[in-house]
N, C-alpha and C positions, 0 to 999 in steps of 0.2 A: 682329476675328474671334477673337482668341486669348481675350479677354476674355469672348464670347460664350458660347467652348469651356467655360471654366474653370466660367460659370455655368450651360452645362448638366449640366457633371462634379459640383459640388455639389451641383446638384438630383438628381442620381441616387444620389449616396451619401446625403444628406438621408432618399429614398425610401425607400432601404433598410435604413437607421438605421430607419426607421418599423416596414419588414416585420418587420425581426428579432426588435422589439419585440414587438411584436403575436403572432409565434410564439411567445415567450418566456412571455407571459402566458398564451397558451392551454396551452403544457406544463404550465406549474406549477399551471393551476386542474385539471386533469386530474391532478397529484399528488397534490396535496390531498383529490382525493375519501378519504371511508374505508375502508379495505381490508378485505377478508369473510377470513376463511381459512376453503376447503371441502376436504375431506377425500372423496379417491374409493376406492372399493373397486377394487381392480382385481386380474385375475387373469390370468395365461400368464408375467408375468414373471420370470426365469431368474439373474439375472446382472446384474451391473453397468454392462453394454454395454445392457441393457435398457432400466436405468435412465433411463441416458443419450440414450438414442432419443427417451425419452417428453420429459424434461427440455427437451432441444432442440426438440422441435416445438412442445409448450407454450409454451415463453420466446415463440415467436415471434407470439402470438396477441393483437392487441391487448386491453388491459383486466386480461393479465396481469402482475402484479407481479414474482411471484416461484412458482418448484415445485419442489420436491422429489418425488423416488419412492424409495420401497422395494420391491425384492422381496421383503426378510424380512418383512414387513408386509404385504407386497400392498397396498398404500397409496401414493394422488398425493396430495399434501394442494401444495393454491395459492392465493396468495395473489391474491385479483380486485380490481378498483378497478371492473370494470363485470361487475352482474350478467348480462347478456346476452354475457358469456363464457364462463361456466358451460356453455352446451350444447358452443360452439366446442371447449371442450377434452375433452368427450367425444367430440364428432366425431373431433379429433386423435388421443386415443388409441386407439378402437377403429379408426381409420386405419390404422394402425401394427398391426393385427392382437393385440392384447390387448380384453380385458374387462371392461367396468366395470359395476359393481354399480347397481345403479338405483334408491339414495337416498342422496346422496351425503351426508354431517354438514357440518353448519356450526358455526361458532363462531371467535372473534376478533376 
């Protein structure tokens, strides 16, 4: 019986050795994509805490890499790994009660 135990304890850890793998590879082909840097217009922002609104709800959006905001700039500029997050982070910040410009730049 114990012997039984042991060989389905192996086969579970075995399994999961497997999963983790398998998650492991699909993160990092998802890294490897190439990153766009797009540049949004954006206008209402005030302040640093503003900044920071935008920054945190963006970060959260999958295919986002990386954002930055300025209110001295009035400028999101982020960095995407999936074009189909490009609208997601207009949704987010006009979310959030600001406004963004409706051609965003790309380049990067």
């Amino acid at each position: 019986m114990k012997m039984a135990m042991r060989a389905i304890g192996l086969s579970m850890v075995l399994m999961s050795g497997v999963m983790v793998t398998g998650c492991a590879k699909e993160a990092s082909a998802k890294n490897d994509a190439p990153a766009q840097l797009v540049t949004f217009h954006v206008t209402g922002m005030h302040c640093a805490s503003c900044e920071e609104a935008i920054q945190g709800s963006v970060a959260k959006i999958p295919g986002v890499q990386e954002c930055t905001a300025s209110h001295d700039k009035e400028e999101v500029t982020v960095k995407l790994t999936d074009a189909h997050a490009e609208d997601a982070v207009k949704k987010a910040i006009t979310g959030l009660g600001y406004t963004v410009g409706d051609s965003p730049r790309q380049g990067g």
